[in-house]
C-alpha positions in Angstrom: -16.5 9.0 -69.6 -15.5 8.9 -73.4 -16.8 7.1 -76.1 -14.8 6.1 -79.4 -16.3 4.5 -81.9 -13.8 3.5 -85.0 -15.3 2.2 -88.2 -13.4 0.8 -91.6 -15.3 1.5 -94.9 -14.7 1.9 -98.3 -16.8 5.2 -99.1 -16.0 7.5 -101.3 -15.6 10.8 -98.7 -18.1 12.5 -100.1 -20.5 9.7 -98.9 -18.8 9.8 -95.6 -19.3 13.1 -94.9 -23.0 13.4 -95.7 -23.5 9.9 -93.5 -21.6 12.2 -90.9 -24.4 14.8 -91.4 -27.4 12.5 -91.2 -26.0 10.9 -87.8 -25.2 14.4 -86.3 -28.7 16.1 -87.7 -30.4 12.8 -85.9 -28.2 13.2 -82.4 -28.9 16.8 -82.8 -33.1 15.6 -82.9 -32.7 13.3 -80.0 -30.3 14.7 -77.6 -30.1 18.6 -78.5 -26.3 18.7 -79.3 -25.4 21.3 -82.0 -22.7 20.6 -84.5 -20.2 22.4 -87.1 -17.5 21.3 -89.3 -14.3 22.8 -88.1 -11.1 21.5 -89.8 -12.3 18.4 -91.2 -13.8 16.9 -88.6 -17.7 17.5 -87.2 -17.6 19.0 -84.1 -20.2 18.5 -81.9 -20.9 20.5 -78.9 -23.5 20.1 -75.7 -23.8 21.2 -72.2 -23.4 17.9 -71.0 -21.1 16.3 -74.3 -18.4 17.3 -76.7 -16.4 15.7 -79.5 -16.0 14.8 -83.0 -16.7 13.0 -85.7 -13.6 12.8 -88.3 -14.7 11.6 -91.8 -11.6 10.2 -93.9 -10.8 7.6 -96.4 -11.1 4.2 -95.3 -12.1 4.7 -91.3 -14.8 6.8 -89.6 -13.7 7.9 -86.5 -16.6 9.3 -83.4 -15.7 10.0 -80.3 -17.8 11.7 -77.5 -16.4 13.3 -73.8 -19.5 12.8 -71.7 -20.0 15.0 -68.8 -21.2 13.7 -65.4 -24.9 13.4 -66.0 -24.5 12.2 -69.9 -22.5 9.6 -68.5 -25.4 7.7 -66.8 -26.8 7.2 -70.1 -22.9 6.8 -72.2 -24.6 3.0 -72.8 -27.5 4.3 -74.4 -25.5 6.7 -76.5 -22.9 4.4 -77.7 -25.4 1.9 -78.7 -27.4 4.4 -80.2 -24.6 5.6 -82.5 -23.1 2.2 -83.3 -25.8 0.9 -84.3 -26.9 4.2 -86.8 -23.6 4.1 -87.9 -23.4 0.0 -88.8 -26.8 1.1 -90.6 -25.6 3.6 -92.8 -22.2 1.8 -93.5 -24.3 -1.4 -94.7 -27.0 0.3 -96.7 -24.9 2.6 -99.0 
């Protein structure tokens, strides 16, 4: 199961990348994933989840390989990210 989340905006990148942050240090808090920046994009790794999240000008790209058990809950997850995500993007 994948998830892909694709988002429009017209941040500067700086503000991007520390939205990028504040999701991943929250899905880091509620699902225990842990997360590095490795050639531009956010890398996030779990035992049951791996992906990225690539910050660029104009489009906010997420997406998430769930494993077998993750994927019982990839509604949750998705939901859970878009809506964080539509948060940030409005409020800044």
């Amino acid at each position: 199961m994948t998830i892909f989340i694709e988002r429009e905006h017209d941040f500067h990148l700086d503000d991007i990348v520390e939205m990028s942050e504040t999701i991943a240090e929250e899905l880091a808090q509620e699902y225990g994933i842990n997360w590095s920046w490795q050639e531009g994009k956010l890398v996030i790794h779990h035992a049951s989840a791996r992906g990225f999240l690539h910050s660029q000008e104009g489009k906010i790209v997420i997406q998430l390989k769930l494993g077998f058990a993750a994927s019982f809950f990839a509604s949750t997850i998705e939901n859970h990210i878009t809506e964080r995500l539509d948060q940030l993007l409005i409020s800044n």
